[in-house]
C-alpha positions, 0 to 999 in steps of 0.5 A: 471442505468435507464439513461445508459439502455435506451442508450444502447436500442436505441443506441445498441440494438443487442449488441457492438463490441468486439475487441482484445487488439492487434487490439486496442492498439499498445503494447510495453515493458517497459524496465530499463536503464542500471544502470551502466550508471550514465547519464542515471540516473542524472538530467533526464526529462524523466517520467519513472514509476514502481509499486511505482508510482501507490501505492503512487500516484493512477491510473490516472499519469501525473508525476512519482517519478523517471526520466531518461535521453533523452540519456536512451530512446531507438531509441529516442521514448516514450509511448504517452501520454494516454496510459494504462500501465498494470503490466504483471509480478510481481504485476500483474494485476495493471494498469494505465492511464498515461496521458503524454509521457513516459517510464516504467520499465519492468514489464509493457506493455504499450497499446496505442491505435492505430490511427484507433480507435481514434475516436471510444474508450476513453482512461478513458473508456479503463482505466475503462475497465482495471479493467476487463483486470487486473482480467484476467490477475491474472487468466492467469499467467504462472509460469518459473523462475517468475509469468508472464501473459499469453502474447498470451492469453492477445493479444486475450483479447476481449475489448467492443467498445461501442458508444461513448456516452454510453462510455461517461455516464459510466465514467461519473458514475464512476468518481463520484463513484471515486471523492466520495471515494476520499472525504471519503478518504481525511476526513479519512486522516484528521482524522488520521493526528488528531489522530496522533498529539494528540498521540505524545501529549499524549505520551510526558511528558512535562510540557505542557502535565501535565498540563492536569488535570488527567495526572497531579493528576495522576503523583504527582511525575516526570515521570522516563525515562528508557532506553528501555534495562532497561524494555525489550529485543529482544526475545532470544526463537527459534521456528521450521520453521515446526510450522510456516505458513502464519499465525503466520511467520511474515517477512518484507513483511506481515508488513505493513508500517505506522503502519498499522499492519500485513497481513498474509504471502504469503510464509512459512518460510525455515530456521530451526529455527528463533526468536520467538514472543508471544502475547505482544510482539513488532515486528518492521520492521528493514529494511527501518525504515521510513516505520514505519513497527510495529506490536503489537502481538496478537499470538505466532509465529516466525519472519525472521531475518530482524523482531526485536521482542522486549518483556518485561524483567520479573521485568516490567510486571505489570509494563509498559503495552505491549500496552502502549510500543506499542504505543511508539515505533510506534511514530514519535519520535521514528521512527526519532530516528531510522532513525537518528542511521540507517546504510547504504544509499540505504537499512538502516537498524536499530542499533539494540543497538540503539534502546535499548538505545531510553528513554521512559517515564514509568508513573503510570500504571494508567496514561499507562492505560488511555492513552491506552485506549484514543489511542485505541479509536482513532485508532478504529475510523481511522483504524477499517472496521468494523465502522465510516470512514473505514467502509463507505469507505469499503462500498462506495467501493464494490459498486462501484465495483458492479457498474462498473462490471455491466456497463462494461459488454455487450452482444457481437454483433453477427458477 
């Protein structure tokens, strides 16, 4: 910090310059193309982005996952290249710098920088400094039909201008925080990659995985398949909405897609009375398969209607350890196998009778035992913030965070 505080001393002693976001940046609406319009939609070259792009692909874009036609583009103009894209509705607050010419979807204002600061403000610093623009934006919503941002008030946002090499050294700080995580993040995918291939190994009774000597000491007979109706069956107990809130009501959107688990709900259930859950129970997410949304219970609660909560048939407990089931209906092959018996194109939803019929392997409750136990250690090491990986990267986080709060923050020069 002692490099961008002499900077600052020398170069701006008495404070910088803030301007509106309206004096900066020319805004624009982004807009959806008529989806009746098939040529709007075929063979399209346009770069055209929503909320999806940034969740898969990050902050920083030169590509997006869907493309219009030119034919789409109003009066023939793009958002420059450079532009930062800022989710005024909806998931409001997200933002992004988009380094090619291109389009977005209505949810976004697009701010590209008007040609008289062109040689005053960097775009990576403006970008950076949306951080602090997105935090306002969740603060000042105004709520009619849906949450939307305070447009007079974002026009009024005061933006610092800098020097141009103080602006510099703080996104070269930052990058480096950034490339730091990514690093973290890349080793924890790997890690996570490793995990997975030894759970599908572990979890397939094959000669090759007999041959490991305490699996097979452990199952001296074959391993017996059940079909899964035959050890379980969806819930058939009901639960009063008025015993629901956001922390026992499970739907599709507070499970997490790729296994990741549950967070808790944004809304309470309205409908009277839904499917109910216990601790052990397995709640799948039945819309979308591929998003591998799958949750172990560890309470009692109530599910939507578009929640599957699967639990064991009285003759199994003691039988087929919960966690063990768990872990073999949040497999790959299990979610290809739902995949395969899914119906509809645009939103699949899984065959409820399908599933019952996915064969698992019942071994000894030893072998269930040790396995679960192998998988949970792993899954500790890949997915718990309190230690290893997940924890460093929490910590390498928050202080970034600390970090680019505190260089982005100047005293305003006095008019």
């Amino acid at each position: 910090m002692s490099q961008i505080d002499e900077l600052i001393k020398d170069l701006c002693p008495d404070g910088v310059e803030y301007f509106a976001v309206s004096e900066l940046f020319d805004l624009r609406n982004g807009y959806t193309p008529s989806k009746s319009n098939s040529t709007f939609w075929e063979d399209g070259s346009v770069p055209w982005f929503r909320m999806e792009d940034i969740r898969e692909n990050g902050r920083i874009l030169d590509n997006s996952l869907q493309k219009i036609s030119d034919s789409a583009v109003k009066g023939g103009k793009l958002f420059p290249a450079n532009s930062i894209l800022v989710a005024t509705s909806a998931t409001i607050g997200e933002h992004a710098l988009i380094t090619v010419p291109h389009l977005s979807n209505q949810r976004f204002t697009s701010l590209s920088l008007k040609p008289a600061f062109s040689s005053r403000l960097t775009m990576r610093f403006a970008y950076y400094y949306g951080f602090v623009l997105g935090e306002w934006c969740r603060k000042n919503t105004t709520t009619s039909s849906f949450a939307s941002v305070d447009m007079v008030g974002f026009k009024r946002f005061k933006f610092p201008v800098p020097p141009l090499e103080v602006q510099r050294v703080i996104v070269d700080i930052l990058d480096q925080f950034v490339e730091l995580e990514a690093e973290l993040e890349a080793e924890l995918e790997a890690r996570k990659q490793q995990y997975e291939f030894y759970r599908e190994q572990l979890l397939t009774f094959d000669s090759k995985t007999l041959g490991q000597s305490w699996i097979a000491d452990l199952c001296l007979d074959d391993v017996s398949y059940r079909e899964l109706q035959e050890v379980a069956t969806y819930t058939k107990d009901r639960v009063d909405s008025a015993e629901l809130d956001e922390t026992n009501f499970v739907g599709v959107d507070n499970l997490l897609a790729n296994k990741g688990g549950r967070v808790d709900a944004q809304y309470s259930p309205n409908t009277a009375r839904l499917a109910a859950f216990k601790p052990g129970d397995i709640l799948l997410g039945n819309i979308r398969p591929y998003l591998q949304k799958v949750w172990l219970a560890d309470r009692r609660g109530g599910c939507s209607g578009d929640v599957l909560a699967i639990g064991l048939l009285k003759k199994y407990v003691g039988k087929l350890s919960p966690d063990f089931l768990y872990y073999l209906l949040s497999s790959d092959d299990f979610f290809a196998y739902n995949m395969r018996h899914a119906k509809g194109a645009k939103m699949p939803r899984g065959s409820k009778d399908a599933i019952m019929k996915y064969r698992i392997p019942i071994p000894p409750l030893e072998v269930q035992q040790r396995i679960v136990d192998i998988l949970d250690k792993f899954d500790a090491l890949v997915n718990d913030l309190s230690s290893g990986l997940p924890a460093e990267i929490v910590a390498r986080r928050k202080q970034y965070e600390y970090y680019r709060d505190k260089l982005l923050t100047f005293k305003e020069l006095a008019s």
